[in-house]
C-alpha positions as a printed Julia matrix, in Angstrom:
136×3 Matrix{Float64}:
   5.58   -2.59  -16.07
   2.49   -1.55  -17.93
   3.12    0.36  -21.21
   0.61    2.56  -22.97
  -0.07   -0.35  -25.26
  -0.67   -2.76  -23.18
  -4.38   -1.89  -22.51
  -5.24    0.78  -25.54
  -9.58    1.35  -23.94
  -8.23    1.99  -20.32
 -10.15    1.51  -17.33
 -12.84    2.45  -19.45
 -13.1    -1.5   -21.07
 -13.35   -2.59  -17.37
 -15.52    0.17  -15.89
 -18.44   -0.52  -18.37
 -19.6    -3.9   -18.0
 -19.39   -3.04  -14.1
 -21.66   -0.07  -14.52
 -23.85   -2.22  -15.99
 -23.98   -4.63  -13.55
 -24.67   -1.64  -10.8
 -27.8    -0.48  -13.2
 -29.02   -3.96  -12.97
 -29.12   -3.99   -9.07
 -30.51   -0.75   -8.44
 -33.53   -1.59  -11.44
 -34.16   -4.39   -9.62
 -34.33   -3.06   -6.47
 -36.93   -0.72   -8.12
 -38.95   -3.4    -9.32
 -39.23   -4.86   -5.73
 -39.95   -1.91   -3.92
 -43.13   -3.38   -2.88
 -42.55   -7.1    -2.4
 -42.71   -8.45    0.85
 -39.53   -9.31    2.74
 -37.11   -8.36   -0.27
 -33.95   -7.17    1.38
 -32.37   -4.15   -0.81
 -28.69   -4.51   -2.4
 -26.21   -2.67   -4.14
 -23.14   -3.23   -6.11
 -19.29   -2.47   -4.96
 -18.2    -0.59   -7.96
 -15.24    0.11   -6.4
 -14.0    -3.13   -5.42
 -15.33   -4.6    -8.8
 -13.23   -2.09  -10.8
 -10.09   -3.28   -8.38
 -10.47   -7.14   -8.56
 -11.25   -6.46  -12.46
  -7.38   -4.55  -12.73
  -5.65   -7.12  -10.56
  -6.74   -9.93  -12.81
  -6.33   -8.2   -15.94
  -2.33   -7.36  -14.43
  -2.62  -11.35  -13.5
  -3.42  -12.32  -17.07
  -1.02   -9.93  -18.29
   2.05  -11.32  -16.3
   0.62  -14.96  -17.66
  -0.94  -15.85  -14.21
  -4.26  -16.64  -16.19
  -4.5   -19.55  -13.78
  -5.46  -17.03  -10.78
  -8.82  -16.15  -10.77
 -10.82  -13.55  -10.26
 -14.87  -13.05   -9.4
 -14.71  -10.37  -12.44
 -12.46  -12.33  -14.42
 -13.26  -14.48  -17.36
 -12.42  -17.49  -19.62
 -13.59  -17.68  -23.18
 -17.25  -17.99  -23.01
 -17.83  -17.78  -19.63
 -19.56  -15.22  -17.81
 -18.21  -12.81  -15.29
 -19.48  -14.04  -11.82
 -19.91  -10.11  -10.45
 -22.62  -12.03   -7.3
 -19.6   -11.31   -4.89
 -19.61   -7.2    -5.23
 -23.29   -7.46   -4.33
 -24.5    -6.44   -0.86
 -27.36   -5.76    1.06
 -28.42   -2.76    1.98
 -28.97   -1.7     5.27
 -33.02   -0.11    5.92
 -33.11    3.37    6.02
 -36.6     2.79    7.65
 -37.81   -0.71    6.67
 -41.63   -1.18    6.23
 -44.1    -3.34    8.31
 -43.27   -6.57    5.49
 -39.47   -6.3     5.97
 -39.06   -5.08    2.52
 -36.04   -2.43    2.55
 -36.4    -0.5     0.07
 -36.49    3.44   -0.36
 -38.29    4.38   -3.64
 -36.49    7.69   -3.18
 -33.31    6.41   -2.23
 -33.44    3.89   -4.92
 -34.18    6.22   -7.86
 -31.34    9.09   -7.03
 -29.15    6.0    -6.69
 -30.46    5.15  -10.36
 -30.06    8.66  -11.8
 -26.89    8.95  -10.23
 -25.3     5.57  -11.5
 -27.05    6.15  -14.97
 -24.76    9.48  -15.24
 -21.61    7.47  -14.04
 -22.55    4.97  -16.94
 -22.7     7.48  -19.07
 -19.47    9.0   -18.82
 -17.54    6.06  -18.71
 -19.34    5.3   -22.12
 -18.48    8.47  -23.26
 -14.88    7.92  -22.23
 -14.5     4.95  -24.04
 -16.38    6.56  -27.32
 -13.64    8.99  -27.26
 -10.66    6.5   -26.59
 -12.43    4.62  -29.7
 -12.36    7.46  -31.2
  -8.51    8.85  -30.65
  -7.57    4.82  -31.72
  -9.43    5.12  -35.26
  -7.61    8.17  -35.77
  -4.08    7.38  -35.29
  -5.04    4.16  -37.44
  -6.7     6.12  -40.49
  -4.81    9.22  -40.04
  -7.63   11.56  -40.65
C-alpha cells in the first residue's frame, strides 16, 4: 500500500513530461498543416498517465524488471511513440493531408491550459514540500 511518502510531487511528476509530449504532437501537427499526405496524430494522455502509474507501482514493489513504454532506466529516454495515434479527417484535403488548422489550434490552446495547471500543481506541491522542510 502506497503511503503519502511514497511519491511526495503526485501525479503531478508524471502528468508533466506527458503534457509535454501532447504539446509536441499537436505543434507538429501545426507545422504540417499544409504538407502533402501528412496524416494528423494525437497523444493518449490518458493512457500515458495510466501506463506511467502502473510502472511507477511496478518499480515501487521492486518489479523494475517490467517495463513500461513511459517507463525509464537511468539515461534512457521515455519511448511515449506508443500513446501516439492518428487522427481520423474531419474533412481531408485533395493531397491527403488531415489536418484542421482550426481543430488543431483549440486542441493547442486547450492542452497548453492543461499544461499549465498541472505545472501549477506541481509549483504548489514544491512549494507545500519547502515549507514543511524550512518551517517558514
Amino acid at each position: 500500500m502506497a503511503g503519502p511518502f511514497d511519491n511526495p510531487l503526485g501525479l503531478s511528476a508524471l502528468a508533466l513530461p506527458l503534457r509535454e509530449q501532447r504539446l509536441k504532437v499537436l505543434s507538429s501537427n501545426v507545422a504540417n498543416a499544409d504538407t502533402p499526405g501528412y496524416q494528423a496524430q494525437d497523444f493518449d494522455f490518458q493512457s500515458a498517465l495510466s501506463g506511467a502509474e502502473a510502472a511507477r507501482e511496478r518499480a515501487g514493489r521492486g518489479a523494475g524488471a517490467a517495463r513500461s513504454g513511459v517507463s525509464m532506466a537511468a539515461g534512457e529516454a521515455p519511448d511515449y511513440r506508443r500513446y501516439v495515434t492518428t487522427r481520423p479527417a474531419l474533412q481531408p484535403s485533395l493531397d491527403g493531408n488531415t489536418v484542421n488548422a482550426e481543430a488543431e489550434h483549440a486542441a493547442f490552446g486547450r492542452a497548453v491550459l492543461e499544461y499549465r495547471a498541472s505545472l501549477t500543481f506541481f509549483e504548489s506541491r514544491v512549494r507545500g514540500l519547502m515549507t514543511a522542510i524550512t518551517g517558514q
